[in-house]
N, C-alpha and C positions, 0 to 999 in steps of 0.2 A: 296442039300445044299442051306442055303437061299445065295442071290447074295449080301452082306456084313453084316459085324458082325452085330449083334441087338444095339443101343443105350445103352449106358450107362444112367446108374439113374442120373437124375439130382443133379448138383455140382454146387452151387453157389461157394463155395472155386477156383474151379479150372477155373469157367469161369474166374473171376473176379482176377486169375493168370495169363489165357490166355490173357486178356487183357493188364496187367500193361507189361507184358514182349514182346505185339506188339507197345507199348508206348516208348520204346527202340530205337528204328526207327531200327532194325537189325529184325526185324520179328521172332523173336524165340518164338512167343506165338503159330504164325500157322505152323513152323519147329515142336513143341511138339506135334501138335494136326495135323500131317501129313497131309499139305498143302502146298507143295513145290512151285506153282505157285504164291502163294498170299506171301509165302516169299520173292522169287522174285522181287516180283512186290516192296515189303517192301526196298530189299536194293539198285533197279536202283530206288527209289525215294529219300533212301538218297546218294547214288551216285551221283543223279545228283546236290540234294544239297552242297554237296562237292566241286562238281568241280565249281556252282554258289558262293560259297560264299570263296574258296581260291584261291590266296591265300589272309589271308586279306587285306579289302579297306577300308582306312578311314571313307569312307560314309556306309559302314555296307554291309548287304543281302539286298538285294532287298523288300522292302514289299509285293511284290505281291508274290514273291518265298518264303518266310516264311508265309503268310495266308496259302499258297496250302497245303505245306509240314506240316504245325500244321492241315489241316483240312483233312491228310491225314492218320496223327496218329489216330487222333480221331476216322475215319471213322474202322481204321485196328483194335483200342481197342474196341470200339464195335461189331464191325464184331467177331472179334475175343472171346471176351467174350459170343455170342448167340454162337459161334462153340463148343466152348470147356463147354459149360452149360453140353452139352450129349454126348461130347465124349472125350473117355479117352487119358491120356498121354503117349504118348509114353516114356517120362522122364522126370522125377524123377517120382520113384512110391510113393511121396505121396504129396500129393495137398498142405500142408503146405509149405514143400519145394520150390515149384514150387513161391508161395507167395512170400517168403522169396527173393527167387535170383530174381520175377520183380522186386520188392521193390529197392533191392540191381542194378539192372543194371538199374535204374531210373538216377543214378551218368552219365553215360554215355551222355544223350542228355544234364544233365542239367554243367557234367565238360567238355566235347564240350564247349560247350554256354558260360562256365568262360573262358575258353583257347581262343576261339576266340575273347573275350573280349579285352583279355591280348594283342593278335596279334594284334586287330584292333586299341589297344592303340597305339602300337608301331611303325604302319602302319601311323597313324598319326602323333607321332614322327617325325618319316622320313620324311615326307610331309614337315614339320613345318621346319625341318632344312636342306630338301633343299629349302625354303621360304627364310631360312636365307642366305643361300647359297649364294642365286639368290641375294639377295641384294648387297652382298660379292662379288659380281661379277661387279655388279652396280659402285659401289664404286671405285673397283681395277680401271675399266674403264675410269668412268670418270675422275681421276686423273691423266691419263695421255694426257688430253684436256685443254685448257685455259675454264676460270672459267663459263663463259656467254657461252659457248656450252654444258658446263658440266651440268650446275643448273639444268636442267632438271632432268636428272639423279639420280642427289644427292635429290631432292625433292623425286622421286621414293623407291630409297632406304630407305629415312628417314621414310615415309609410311609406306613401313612393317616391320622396327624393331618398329614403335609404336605399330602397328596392334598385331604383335607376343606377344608385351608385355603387351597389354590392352587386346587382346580378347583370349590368350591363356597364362593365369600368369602362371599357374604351369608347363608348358611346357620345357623341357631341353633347347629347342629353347630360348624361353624366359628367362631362366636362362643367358644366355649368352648375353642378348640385351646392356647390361651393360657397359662389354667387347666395345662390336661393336659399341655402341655410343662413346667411346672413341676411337675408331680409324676414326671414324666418322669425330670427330672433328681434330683431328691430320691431316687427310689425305686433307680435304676440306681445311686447314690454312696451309697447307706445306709451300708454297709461304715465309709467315713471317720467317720458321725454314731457308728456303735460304736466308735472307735479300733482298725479291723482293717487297719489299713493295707498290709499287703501283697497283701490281698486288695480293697481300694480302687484300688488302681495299673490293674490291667487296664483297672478299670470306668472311671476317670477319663480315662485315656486316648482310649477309645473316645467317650468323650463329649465332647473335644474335635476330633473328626473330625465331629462333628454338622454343623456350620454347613457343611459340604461338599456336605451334601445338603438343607439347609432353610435359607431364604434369613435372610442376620443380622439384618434389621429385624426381622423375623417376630420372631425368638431375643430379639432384643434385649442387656438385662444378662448374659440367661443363656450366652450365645456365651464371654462368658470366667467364668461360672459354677466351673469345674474347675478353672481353671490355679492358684491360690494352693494352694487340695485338693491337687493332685496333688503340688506341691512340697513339700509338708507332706509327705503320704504316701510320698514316693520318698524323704525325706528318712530318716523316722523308722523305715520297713523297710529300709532300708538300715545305718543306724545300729544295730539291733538286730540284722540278721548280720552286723556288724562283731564285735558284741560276741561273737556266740554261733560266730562262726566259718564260717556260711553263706557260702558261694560265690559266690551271686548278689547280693552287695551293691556289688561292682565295675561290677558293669553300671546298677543303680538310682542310684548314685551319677554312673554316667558321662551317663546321661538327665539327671540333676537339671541337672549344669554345663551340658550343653550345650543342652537346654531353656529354661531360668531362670537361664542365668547369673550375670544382677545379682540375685536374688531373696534375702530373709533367708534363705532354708534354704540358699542355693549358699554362703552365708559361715560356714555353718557345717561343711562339708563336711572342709575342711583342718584346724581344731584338732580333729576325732572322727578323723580318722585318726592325726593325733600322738599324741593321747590313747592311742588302742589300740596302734600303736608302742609308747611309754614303758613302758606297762603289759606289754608283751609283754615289752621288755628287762629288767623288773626281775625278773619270772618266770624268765628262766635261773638265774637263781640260789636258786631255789625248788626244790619236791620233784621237779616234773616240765621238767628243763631242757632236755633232746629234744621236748618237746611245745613249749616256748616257742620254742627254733630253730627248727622244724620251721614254727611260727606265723610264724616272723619271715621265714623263708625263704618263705613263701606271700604274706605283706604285703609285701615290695621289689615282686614282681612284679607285685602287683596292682596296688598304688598305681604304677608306672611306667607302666600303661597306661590311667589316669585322666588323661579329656582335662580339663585344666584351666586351657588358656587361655584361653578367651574369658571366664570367669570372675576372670583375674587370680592366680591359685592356684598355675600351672605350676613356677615357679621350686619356691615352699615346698612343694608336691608332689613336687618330684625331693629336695629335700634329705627327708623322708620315708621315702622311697624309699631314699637311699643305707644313712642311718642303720636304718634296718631290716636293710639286707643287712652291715652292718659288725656290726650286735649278731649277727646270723645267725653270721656269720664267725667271732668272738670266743667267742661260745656256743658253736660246736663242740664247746671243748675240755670244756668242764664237762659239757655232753653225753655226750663221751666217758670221764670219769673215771666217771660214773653209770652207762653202758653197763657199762664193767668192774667195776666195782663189784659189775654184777648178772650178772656171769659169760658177759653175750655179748661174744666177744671180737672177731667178726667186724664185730660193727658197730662197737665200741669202734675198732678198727684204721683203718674208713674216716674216722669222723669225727678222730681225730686228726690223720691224711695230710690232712685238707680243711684243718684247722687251721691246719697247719704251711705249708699251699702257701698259704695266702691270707691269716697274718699273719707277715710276714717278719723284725717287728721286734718283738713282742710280750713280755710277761717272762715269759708260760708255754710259750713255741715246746721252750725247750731238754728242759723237762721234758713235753711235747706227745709231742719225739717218742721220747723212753722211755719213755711208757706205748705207744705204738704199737709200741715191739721186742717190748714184753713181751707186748700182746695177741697179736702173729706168735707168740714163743713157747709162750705160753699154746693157740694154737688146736691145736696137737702134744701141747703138756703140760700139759692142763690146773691141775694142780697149781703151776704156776708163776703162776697168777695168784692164788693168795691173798693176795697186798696187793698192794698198789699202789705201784710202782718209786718212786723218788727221783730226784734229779739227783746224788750221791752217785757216784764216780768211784774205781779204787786200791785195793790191799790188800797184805796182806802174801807171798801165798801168789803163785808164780810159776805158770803155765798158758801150755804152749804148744801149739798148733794145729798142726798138721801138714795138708799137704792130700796122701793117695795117689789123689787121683781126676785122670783128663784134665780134669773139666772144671771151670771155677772155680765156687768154692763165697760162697754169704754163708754167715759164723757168726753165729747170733747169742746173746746170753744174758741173763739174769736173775736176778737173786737180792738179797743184799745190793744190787750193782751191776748195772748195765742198761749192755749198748753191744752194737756189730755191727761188722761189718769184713768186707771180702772178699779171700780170697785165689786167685790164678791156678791153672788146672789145673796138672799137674805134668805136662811132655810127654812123659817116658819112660813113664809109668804109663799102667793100662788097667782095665778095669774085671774083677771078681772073680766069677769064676760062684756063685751064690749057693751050692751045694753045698758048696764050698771053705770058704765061711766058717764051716762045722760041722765041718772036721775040728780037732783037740784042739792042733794045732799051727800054725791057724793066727794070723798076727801082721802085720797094714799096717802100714804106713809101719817096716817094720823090715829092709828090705834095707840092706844097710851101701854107705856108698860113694853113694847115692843120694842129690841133693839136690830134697829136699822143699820143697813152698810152704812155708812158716810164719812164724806170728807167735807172740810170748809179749806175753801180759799179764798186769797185776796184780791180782789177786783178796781180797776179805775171809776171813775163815774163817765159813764156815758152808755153805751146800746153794746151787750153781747151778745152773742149768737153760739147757740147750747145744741148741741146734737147726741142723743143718745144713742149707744149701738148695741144691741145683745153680739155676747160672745160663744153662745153657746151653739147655735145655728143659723148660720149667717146665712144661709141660703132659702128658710122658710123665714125668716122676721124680717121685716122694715124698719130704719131710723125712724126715731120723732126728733122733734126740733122743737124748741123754746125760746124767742125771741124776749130780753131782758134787757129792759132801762132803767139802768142801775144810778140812783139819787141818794146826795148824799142824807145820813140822817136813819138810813130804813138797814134793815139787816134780813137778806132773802134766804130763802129756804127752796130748793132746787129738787124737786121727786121726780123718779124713775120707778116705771111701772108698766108690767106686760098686759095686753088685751087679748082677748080673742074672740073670735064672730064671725065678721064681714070680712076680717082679715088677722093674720095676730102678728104684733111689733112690741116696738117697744113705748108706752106712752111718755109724758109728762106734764108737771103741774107745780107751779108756784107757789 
C-alpha cells in the first residue's frame, strides 16, 4: 500500500477556500485540509493577540503586534492555499461551500476589529473622564486653602477642562466642561457668596484673566461672571479699611475707579471718603485729637493719590484731599495743647511750630505760639509746664536781662506771662571758666563801665521761669534756667553768661 493517499487533481476553488478561511485567524483552512499543528500555531497567534490587545487601551494594539499577526495571516493564507491546491477537504464535500463560509467567516477579524473599536472608544472615554475627575478633585482641593496657595491648583484644573474641551469636543468628558466651568467659577468666588470680600478680591481677579486662556464662546455669560463681584468686593474691603484705618484701601479703591469707572460702586467711592474726612475732622476735638491729625494727615495724602478721573470724581477728590490736610493743619494746635497737657513737651513744641507755620491767620496762632515758648521752657524746666500759658502780656514787676555772653542769646519765659526776645552777644565779653563761677565773689554782668546787651520787661508778681539759649551753636551749648519769684516792691536784674569746663552753656544769675 502506497504510504499516503495519491494527491488530489488540482483545485484552484478550494486552494483559494483554504486560504480565505486561514485569513479567519482561527486556522480552519489547515483544520479542513488536516493540519492540526499549523492550526495551532493559527490560534496561540491569535491568542496571544488577545490577551495583547484586551482589554482595550486607549492607545490601541501595539503596531509592531499587529504588523506580526497581519503578516502572519498572510503567510497562513498562502501557506494554506499551495496545501489545499492538491489536497482534499475533509469538509464540506464541495469547494463551493467551503468558498462561501471563508467569505462568510472573513466578518470575524474584520467585526473583532469594529468591536474593539467600539471598546477602545470607550476606554478612552474613561480616560477622558477620569481627566475630568482629576481636575474635580483639583478643585474640591484647593477650595478648602486661602486663595494664594490654592491658584496654583485652580490654574491646573482650568487646563484640562480647556484641554477636554478643545482637543476632545465630541467627548462625553467634554460634554460636561460646561457644567465644571461653572462650578469652576462658583467654587474659586465663594469668598464673595460669604461676604469675605477682601479675601474675594484676589480670587475675582484672577477669574477675570480666565477668558485669556479659554476661548469666550466656550465661557460664554461667565467671561464677565466677576466684574459686578469684584466691584462690590473692592468696594466694600475697601470701605471697611477706610473705616478701620487699613492702609491698603487706597489701592482697592484706586483698582475699583480705574477698573469700573462708570460702575454703582465707583460712585460711591467719593461720598465714603468725605464721610471719613468729616468724621476724622470732628474727632480733633475729641479725647484723642493727635490720633484724628495724625488720621487726617494720612487721608490728604491718600486721597491725593486716588486716580479719579476716568470716574469723573477728580475734581471732589482733590477738594477732600485739601479739606483733610487744612483740618490736619488747624488740629495741630489742639493736638498740641493735649501733648502738654500730658507732659510731652517735645512733641507739644513741634506740633505748635506746624501750627503756627501753616495757619498764618488763625485766632489760635497767637496763643499757638505761647504754648510752644512754654513747652521750650518746660523741656529745661519741667515745672514750668504745670498749666497751660495764656495770651496774657505785662505786669507790674520790672525785669531786666542782661547779656555777659559773646554770643547772642534767646530768653525765653513763662509763668503768669509767656514771651521770648533775643538779645546780641556783648563784644567785649568772653566766656567764664566754669571754676570761676564757684568762687564766693563771683558776679556777671557787674563790671561797671561796661555796656551790656539788655532788655527790661514787665512782669506779674508770682514765679517765672527764665531759660536761656545761645544762638550761636546750638549743638555744642546747653540752656540754663532761672527760676524767679517775682514780689512786689523789688526790681530784678536777669544775667546771661557763658561757662566752660566740665561742659560749656549758657549760665545765669540774679
Amino acid at each position: 500500500m502506497p504510504s499516503a493517499p495519491p494527491p488530489a487533481p488540482a483545485d484552484g476553488g478550494r486552494a483559494a477556500a483554504v486560504g480565505l478561511l486561514n485569513l479567519s485567524g482561527l486556522g480552519l483552512g489547515y483544520a479542513l485540509v488536516r493540519r492540526p499543528l499549523l492550526t495551532l500555531v493559527c490560534w496561540v497567534a491569535t491568542a496571544v493577540l488577545l490577551l495583547v490587545a484586551l482589554p482595550a487601551d486607549p492607545d490601541g494594539v501595539p503596531s509592531l503586534a499587529l504588523a506580526l499577526y497581519a503578516a502572519l495571516l498572510l503567510a497562513a493564507a498562502v501557506h494554506g492555499a499551495a496545501v489545499g491546491l492538491r489536497t482534499r477537504l475533509r469538509w464540506p464535500p464541495r469547494t463551493l461551500v467551503a468558498l462561501a463560509l471563508g467569505v462568510l467567516l472573513l466578518a470575524v477579524p474584520a467585526g473583532g476589529a469594529v468591536l474593539y473599536d467600539g471598546a477602545r472608544d470607550e476606554a478612552t472615554e474613561q480616560m477622558l473622564l477620569d481627566r475630568l475627575d482629576g481636575a474635580d478633585h483639583l478643585v474640591e482641593a484647593a477650595s478648602e486653602q486661602p486663595f494664594d496657595k490654592a491658584e496654583p491648583d485652580y490654574r491646573r484644573a482650568l487646563k484640562a477642562y480647556d484641554a477636554l474641551a478643545t482637543d476632545h469636543a465630541g467627548s462625553r468628558a467634554a460634554a460636561r466642561v460646561p457644567d465644571r466651568l461653572h462650578d469652576f467659577y462658583t467654587t474659586v468666588g465663594a469668598s464673595y457668596e460669604r461676604r469675605r470680600y477682601c479675601d474675594a478680591v484676589p480670587a475675582l481677579k484672577y477669574l477675570r484673566t480666565v477668558p485669556r486662556t479659554v476661548d469666550r464662546e466656550r465661557l460664554g455669560s461667565l467671561a464677565h461672571w466677576p466684574d459686578d463681584r469684584l466691584a462690590t468686593s473692592l468696594y466694600s474691603c475697601a470701605s471697611d479699611g477706610l473705616t478701620s484705618g487699613d492702609a491698603e484701601w487706597p489701592g482697592l479703591f484706586g483698582d475699583l475707579l480705574t477698573t469700573f469707572p462708570q460702575s454703582e460702586q465707583a460712585a460711591k467711592v467719593e461720598p465714603a471718603v468725605k464721610s471719613a474726612v468729616g468724621k476724622a475732622v470732628k474727632e480733633v476735638d475729641g479725647d484723642e485729637p493727635c490720633t484724628a491729625v495724625s488720621r487726617l494727615e494720612g487721608l490728604s495724602a491718600q486721597i491725593t493719590d486716588l486716580p479719579g478721573e476716568k470716574a469723573g470724581v477728580g475734581q471732589a477728590l482733590a477738594k477732600d484731599a485739601d479739606r483733610a490736610g487744612r483740618g490736619a493743619d488747624e488740629g495741630a494746635y489742639d493736638c498740641g495743647v493735649d501733648q502738654y497737657k500730658d507732659k510731652d513737651f517735645d512733641a507739644a513744641l513741634d506740633s505748635m511750630n506746624d501750627f503756627v507755620k501753616n495757619n498764618k491767620h488763625h485766632k489760635n496762632r497767637a496763643r499757638a505760639q505761647k504754648i510752644a515758648i512754654a513747652a521750650e521752657v518746660a523741656q529745661t524746666v519741667p515745672a514750668a509746664g504745670k498749666r497751660l500759658p495764656t495770651t496774657a502780656s505785662g505786669g507790674s514787676i520790672s525785669v531786666t536781662v542782661k547779656n555777659d555772653s559773646p554770643d547772642d542769646i534767646t530768653v525765653l519765659y513763662t509763668g503768669p506771662v509767656t514771651g521770648s526776645f533775643t538779645l546780641k552777644g556783648c563784644g567785649s565779653c568772653s566766656e567764664y571758666d566754669w571754676g570761676s563761677t564757684l568762687s564766693p565773689g563771683f558776679e556777671p554782668c557787674g563790671k561797671s563801665g561796661r555796656d551790656y546787651p539788655q532788655r527790661t520787661i514787665s512782669l506779674p508778681v508770682g514765679t517765672t521761669y527764665f531759660v536761656h539759649k545761645s544762638r550761636s551753636d546750638a549743638t555744642t551749648t546747653t540752656p540754663s534756667s532761672d527760676t524767679a519769684k517775682l514780689r512786689p516792691g523789688y526790681v530784678y536784674t536777669e544775667c546771661a553768661y557763658t561757662t566752660r569746663g566740665l561742659g560749656t552753656g549758657t549760665g545765669t544769675g540774679a
